[in-house]
C-alpha positions in Angstrom: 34.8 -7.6 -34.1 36.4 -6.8 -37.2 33.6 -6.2 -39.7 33.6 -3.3 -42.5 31.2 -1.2 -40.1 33.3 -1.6 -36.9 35.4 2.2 -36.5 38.8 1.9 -34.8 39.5 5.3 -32.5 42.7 6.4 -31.4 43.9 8.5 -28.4 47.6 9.4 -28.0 49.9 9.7 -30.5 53.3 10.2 -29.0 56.7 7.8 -29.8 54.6 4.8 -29.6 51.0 5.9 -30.6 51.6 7.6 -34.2 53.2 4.6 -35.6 51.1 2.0 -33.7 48.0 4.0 -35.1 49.8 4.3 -38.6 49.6 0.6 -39.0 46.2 0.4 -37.8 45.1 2.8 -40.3 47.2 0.9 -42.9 46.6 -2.8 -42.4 42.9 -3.2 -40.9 41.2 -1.8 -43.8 38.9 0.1 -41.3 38.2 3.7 -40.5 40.4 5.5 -37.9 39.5 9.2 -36.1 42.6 9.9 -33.5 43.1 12.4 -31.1 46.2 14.0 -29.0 46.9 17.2 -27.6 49.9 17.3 -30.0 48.1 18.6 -33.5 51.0 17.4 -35.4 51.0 14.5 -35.1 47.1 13.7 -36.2 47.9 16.1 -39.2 50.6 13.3 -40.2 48.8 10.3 -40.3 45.6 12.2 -42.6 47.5 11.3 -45.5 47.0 7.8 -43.9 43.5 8.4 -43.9 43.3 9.0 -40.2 40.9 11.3 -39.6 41.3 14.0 -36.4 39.0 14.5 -33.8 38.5 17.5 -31.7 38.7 15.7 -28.3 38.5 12.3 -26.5 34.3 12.4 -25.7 34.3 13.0 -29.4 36.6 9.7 -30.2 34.2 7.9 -27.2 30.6 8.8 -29.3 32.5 7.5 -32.6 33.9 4.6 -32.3 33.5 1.0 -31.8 37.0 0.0 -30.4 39.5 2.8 -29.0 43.2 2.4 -28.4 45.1 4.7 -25.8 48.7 5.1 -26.0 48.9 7.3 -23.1 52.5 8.4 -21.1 51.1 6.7 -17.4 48.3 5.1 -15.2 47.6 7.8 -14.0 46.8 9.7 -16.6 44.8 6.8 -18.3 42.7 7.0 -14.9 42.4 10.7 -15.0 41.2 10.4 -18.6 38.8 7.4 -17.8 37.2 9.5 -14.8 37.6 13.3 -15.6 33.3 14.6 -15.3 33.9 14.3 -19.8 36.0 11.5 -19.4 35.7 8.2 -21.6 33.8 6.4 -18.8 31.0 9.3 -19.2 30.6 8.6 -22.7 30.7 4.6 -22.3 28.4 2.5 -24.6 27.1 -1.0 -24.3 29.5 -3.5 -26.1 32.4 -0.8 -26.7 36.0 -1.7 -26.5 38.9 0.5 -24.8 42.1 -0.8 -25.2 45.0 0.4 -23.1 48.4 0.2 -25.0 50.5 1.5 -22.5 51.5 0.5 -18.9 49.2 1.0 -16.1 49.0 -0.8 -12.4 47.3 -3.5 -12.3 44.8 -2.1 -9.7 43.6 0.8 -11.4 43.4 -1.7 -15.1 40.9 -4.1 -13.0 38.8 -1.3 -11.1 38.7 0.4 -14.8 37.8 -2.8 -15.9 34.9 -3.3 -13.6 33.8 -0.3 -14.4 33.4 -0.9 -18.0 31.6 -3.9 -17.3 29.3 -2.2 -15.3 27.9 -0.2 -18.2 28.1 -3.6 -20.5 31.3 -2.3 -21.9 34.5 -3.9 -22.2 38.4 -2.9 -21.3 41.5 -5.1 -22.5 44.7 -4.4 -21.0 47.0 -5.0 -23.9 50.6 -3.2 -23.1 53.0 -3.3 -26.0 56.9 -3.9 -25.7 60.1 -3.0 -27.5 61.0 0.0 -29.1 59.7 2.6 -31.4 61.6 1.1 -34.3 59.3 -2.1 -33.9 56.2 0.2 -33.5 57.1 1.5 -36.6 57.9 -2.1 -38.5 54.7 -3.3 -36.9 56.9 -6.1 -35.0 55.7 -4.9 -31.3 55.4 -7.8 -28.7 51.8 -7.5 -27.0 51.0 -9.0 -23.8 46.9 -9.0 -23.4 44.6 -9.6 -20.1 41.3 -10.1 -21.5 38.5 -13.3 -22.0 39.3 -15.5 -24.5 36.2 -14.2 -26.2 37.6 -10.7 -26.3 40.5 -11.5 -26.7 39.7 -13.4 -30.3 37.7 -10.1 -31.1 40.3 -8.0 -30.8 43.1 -9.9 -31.7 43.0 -9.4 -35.6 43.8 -5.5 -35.0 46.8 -5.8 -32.6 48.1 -7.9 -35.1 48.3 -5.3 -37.3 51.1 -3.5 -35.6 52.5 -6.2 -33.5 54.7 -9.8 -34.2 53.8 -11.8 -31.0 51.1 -11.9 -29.4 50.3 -13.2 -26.2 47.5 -13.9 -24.1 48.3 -13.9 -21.0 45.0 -14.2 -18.8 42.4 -12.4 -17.8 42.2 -8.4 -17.1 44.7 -7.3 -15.8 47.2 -10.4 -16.6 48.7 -8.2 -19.3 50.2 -5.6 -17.2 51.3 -8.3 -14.9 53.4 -9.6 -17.5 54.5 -6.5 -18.6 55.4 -4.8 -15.4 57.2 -7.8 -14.6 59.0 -8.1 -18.0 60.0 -4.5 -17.3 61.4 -4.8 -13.8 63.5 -7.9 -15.2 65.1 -5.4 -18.0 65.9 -2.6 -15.7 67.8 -5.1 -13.5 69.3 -6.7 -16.6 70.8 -3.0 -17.9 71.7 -2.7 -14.4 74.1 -5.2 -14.7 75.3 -4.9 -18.1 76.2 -0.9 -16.5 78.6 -3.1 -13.9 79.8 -5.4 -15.8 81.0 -2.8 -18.5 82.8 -0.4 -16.2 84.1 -3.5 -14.3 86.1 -4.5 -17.5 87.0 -1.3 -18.7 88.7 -0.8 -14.6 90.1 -4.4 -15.3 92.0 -3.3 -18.6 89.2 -5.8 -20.9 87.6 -3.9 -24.0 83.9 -3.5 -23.1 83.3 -4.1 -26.5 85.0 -7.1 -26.3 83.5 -8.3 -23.0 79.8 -7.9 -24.4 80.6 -9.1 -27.9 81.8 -12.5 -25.4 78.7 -12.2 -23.3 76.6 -12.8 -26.6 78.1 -16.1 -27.3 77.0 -17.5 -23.7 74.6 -17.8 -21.3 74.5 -14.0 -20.4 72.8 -13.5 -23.5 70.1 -11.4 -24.1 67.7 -8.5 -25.7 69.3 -6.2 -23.6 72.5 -7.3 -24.1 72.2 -6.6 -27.7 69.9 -3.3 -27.7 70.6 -2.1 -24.3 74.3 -2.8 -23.8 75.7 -3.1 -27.1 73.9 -0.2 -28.7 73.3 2.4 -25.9 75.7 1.5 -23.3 79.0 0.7 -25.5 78.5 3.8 -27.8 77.0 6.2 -24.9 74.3 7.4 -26.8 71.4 8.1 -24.4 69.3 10.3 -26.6 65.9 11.9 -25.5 62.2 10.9 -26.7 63.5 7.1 -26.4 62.3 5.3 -23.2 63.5 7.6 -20.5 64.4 7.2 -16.9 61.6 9.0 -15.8 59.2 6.8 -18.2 61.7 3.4 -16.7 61.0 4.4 -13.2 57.1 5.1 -13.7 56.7 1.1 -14.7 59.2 0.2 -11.6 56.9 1.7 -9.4 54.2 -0.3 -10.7 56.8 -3.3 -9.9 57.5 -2.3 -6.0 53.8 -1.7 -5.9 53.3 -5.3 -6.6 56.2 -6.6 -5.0 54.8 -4.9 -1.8 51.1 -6.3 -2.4 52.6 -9.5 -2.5 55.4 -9.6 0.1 58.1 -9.6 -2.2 60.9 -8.6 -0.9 62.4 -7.0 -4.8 65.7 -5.6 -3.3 67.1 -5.8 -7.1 64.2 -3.9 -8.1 65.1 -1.4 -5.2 68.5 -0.7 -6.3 67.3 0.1 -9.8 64.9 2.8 -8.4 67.6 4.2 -6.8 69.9 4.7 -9.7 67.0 6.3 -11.5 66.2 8.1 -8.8 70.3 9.3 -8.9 69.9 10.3 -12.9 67.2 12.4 -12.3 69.2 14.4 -9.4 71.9 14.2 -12.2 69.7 15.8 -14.6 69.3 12.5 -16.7 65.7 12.0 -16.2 64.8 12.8 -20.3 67.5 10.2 -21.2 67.4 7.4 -22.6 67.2 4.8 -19.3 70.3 2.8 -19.8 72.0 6.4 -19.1 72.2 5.4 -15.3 75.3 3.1 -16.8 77.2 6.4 -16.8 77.0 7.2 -13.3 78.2 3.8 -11.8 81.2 4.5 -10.0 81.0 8.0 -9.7 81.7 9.1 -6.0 78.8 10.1 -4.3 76.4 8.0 -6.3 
């Protein structure tokens, strides 16, 4: 779909929007109109060439393909429904393209509805860290046909490194929900492990500089652990406990559908449910490291 007359819309600018929408503007070579309830942000990226728009129906009657980098499901679904919402302003053979993380149930009934009105929605959540949205080295994981997919392809590419197809609609949140759930569990245990030690009279430092050279390797380990959980620094406006537990419900909601029994998943939950009694929810999610061993907790 990526011809000179084909116009790119953007809704959502927060951490992850502005840069992803930064390199769309940059690298596609097409025009881009965003919008967010933030002004700021849309007033930094004109002097990318981005132009603003006064609201999403505005976006919807503009564009050809638009991108959402929105905070939850549920607000994707309010957004997508609301009486001016984008399904109200749906044309035949448009694209919306969900960036963020949403259940897989409401991705397919949006879906549906789309194709209902002859339009089309890709689930195409992205993964890592703001720093990567910035470099344009995201990791996207995409539920789509392999016709769409190959239409839409060319622009994810254009702020992401890898990727990956991963079936049809709603395959991509499947994927990413799960790849979530797996990370929280991970930083879970890297929180143990490292207050284990330090109660055992071994460096932390020392233990997860070790870990790195064997088969407990991992992204976490080196991100997570190694530069959150070593050095404490749990900062706000990074990926937040309250943000962590929103995609681990998605988790237990399919672990439920599916008669999983997720009893590591479980445990997370309840740490994050523990930071944000703590006053932690705005923190950076590995925070929950700091509470392990506290009495009470």
């Amino acid at each position: 779909m990526k011809t000179s007359s084909t116009r790119i819309g953007f809704i959502g600018l927060g951490v992850m929007g502005e840069p992803i929408c930064s390199n769309l503007a940059r690298k596609s070579g097409l025009p881009v109109i965003a919008h967010d309830l933030d002004p700021a942000p849309a007033q930094r990226l004109v002097a990318e060439g981005v132009k603003t728009a006064a609201s999403p129906a505005e976006i919807m009657a503009t564009s050809d393909l638009v991108f959402l980098s929105l905070p939850s499901g549920e607000v994707v679904e309010r957004l997508a429904r609301q009486p001016d919402g984008l399904l109200a302003h749906l044309r035949r053979d448009q694209i919306i393209i969900d960036t963020g993380t949403t259940g897989v149930s409401t991705t397919r009934a949006l879906a549906q509805d789309c194709a209902n009105s002859g339009a089309h929605w890709v689930d195409a959540p992205v993964a890592r860290t703001r720093a990567a949205a910035i470099a344009g080295t995201l990791s996207v994981m995409v539920g789509a046909s392999e016709a769409l997919y190959a239409r839409v392809e060319p622009l994810i590419a254009t702020f992401a490194e890898e990727i990956t197809r991963c079936g049809e609609t709603g395959a991509g949140q499947v994927v990413k929900i799960l790849n979530n759930m797996v990370l929280f569990e991970t930083v879970m245990a890297l929180g143990e492990a490292r207050l284990m030690a330090e109660r055992a009279g071994v460096d932390p430092a020392l233990l997860f500089d070790t870990l790195t050279k064997g088969s407990a390797d991992s992204f976490a380990l080196r991100n997570h652990g190694m530069k959150a959980l070593l050095p404490g620094d749990f900062p706000e406006r990074a990926f937040s406990v309250r943000y962590a537990l929103k995609d681990l419900r998605y988790a237990l909601d399919m672990a439920e559908q599916s008669g999983v029994d997720a009893r590591g998943a479980r445990t997370v939950q309840g740490w994050f449910d523990a930071a944000i009694e703590n006053g932690l929810g705005d923190h950076y999610h590995p925070v929950i490291g700091t509470l392990m061993g506290k009495p009470g907790q």
